[in-house]
BAZA-624291 format. One line per 5 residues: number of its first residue (from 1); for each residue x, z, y of C-alpha. Coordinates in pm, 1 decimal. Each point is the difference from the previous one (the first is absolute). Layout:
// BAZA-624291
NUM> X,Z,Y | ... $
// end
This chain:
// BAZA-624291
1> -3852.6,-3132.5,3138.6 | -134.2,-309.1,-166.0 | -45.8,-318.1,239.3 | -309.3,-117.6,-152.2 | -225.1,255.1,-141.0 $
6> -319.2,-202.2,-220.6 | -327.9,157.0,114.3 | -383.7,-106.7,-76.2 | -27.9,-369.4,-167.9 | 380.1,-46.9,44.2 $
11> 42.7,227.8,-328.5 | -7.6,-284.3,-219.3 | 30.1,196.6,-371.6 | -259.1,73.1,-232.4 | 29.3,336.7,-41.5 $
16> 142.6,267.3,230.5 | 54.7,401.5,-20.2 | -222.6,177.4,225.3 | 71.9,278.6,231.7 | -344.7,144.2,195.4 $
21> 23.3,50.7,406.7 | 74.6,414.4,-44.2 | 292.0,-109.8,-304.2 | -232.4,14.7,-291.7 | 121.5,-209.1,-270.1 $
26> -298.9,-223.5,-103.9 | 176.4,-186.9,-261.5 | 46.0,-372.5,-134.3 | -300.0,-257.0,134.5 | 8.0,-367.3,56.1 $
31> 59.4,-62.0,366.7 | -307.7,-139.1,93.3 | -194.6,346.6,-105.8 | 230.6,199.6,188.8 | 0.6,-208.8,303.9 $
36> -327.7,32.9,1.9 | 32.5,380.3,-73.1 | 203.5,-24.2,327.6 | -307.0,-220.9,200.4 | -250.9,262.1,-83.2 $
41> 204.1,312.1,129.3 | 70.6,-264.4,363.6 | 396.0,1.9,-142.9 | 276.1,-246.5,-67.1 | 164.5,-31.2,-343.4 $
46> 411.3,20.0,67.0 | 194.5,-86.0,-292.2 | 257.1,305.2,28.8 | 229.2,-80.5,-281.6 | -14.4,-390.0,-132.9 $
51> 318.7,16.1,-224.1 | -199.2,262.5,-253.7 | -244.1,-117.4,-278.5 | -253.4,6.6,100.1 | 95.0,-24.0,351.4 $
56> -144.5,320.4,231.1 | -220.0,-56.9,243.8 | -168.3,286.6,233.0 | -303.5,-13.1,216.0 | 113.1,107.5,349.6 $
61> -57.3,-116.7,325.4 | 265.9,-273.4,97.8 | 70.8,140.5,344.2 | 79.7,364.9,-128.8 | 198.6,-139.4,-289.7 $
66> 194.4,-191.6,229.7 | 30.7,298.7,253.5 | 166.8,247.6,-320.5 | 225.3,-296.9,-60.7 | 129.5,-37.2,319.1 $
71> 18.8,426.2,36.0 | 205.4,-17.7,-362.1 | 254.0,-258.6,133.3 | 18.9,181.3,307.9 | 69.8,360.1,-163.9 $
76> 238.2,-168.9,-250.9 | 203.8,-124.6,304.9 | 2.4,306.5,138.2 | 162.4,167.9,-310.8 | 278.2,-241.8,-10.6 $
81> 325.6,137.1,166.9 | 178.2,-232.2,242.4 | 387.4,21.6,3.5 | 178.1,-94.1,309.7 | 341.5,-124.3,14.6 $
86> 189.8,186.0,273.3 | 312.8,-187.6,110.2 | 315.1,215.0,134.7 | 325.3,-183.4,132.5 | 359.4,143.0,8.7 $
91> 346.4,-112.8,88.8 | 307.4,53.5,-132.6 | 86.1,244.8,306.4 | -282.4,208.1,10.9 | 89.2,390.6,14.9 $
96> -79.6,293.3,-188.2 | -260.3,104.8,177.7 | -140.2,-282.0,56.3 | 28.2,-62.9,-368.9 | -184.8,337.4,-96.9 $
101> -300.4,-102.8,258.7 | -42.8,-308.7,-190.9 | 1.7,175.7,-302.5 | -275.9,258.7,64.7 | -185.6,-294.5,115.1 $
106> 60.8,-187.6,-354.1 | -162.8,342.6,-188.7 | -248.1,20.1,192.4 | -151.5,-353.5,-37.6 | 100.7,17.1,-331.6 $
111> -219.8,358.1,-74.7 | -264.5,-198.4,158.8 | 20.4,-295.9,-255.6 | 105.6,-247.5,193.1 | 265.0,-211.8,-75.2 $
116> 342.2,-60.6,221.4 | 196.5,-236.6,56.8 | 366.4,62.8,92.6 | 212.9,-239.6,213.6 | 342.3,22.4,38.9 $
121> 35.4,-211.4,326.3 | 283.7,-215.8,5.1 | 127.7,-185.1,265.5 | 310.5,-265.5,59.0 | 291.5,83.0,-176.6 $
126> -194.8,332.5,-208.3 | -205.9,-306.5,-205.6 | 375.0,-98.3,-172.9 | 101.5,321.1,-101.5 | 74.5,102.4,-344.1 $
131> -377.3,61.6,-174.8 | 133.4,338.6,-146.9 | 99.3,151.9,306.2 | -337.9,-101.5,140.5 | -169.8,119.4,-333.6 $
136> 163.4,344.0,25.2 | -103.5,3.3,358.7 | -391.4,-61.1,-65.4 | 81.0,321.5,-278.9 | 97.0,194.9,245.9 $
141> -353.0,8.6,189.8 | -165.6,30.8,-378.7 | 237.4,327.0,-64.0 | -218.5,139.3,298.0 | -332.4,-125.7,-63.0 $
146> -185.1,329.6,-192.3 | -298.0,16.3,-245.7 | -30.6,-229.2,-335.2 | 51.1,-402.6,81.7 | 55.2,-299.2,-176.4 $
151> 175.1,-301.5,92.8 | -262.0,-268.0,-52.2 | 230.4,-307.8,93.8 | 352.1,-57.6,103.5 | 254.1,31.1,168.5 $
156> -38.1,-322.3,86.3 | 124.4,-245.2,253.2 | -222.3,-95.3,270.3 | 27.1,-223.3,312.1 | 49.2,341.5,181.9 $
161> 226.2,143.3,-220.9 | -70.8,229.9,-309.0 | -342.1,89.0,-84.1 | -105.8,281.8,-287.6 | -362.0,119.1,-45.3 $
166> -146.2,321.3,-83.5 | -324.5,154.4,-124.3 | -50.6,344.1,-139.2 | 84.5,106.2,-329.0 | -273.5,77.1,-214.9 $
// end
């Protein structure tokens, strides 16, 4: 939505593009005969689209033009889809089991769209092992995690150990 929208004496052209109050197109007039075009029917004159040439301009009232704007934004917000980043931590010892209840978690944010973030939690002397045992041990969880993923970024090193993220494969 524009910041500043021109309406009445602010449109400062010569001529404009006309659009009528029920969408009519009235066609090319100075400004000054359609703003007073837009007097007589008790309107404003809102200059829709300046960048054209002639720039548009529509007679509307300023409160209901300024009421579809803010529904438009609105709506448009609404459409957009918000991924979350889901964040799931492991360590070196975790079981099986345990292991397979991560990884139904995993598919099941992912089938939702969000995206996950997978920690292998290292602490004292697990940070200085060799980085392709503790590669092999972050593919161990992927092996189990079902449904089409990606690996967006890593494995990486983090402060809390190794980090990969994943979103859903497309």
């Amino acid at each position: 939505m524009n910041k500043f929208v021109r309406i009445n004496n602010q449109i400062r052209v010569p001529e404009v593009r006309v659009i009528g109050s029920k969408g009519e197109n009235l066609g090319v007039m100075s400004t000054a005969d359609a703003l007073k075009l837009s007097i007589n029917s008790g309107l404003d004159l809102i200059e829709i689209s300046p960048a054209s040439k002639p720039p548009i301009v529509k007679i509307t009232d300023y409160g209901k033009f300024q009421y579809d704007q803010k529904k438009k934004l609105s709506a448009s917000k609404a459409r957009t889809q918000r991924t979350e980043t889901k964040v799931i931590q492991i360590k070196i010892g975790t079981g099986e089991h345990d292991l397979n209840l991560k990884a139904k978690k995993i598919s099941a944010w992912l089938a939702e769209g969000n995206r996950v973030k997978l920690d292998l939690f290292l602490i004292g002397r697990t940070k200085y092992m060799k980085l392709d045992f503790l590669k092999e041990r972050l593919e161990r969880i992927l092996r189990l995690v079902s449904g089409g993923y990606k690996i967006a970024d890593g494995p990486k090193k983090s402060p809390k150990g190794l980090t990969v993220i994943l979103e859903k494969q497309k």
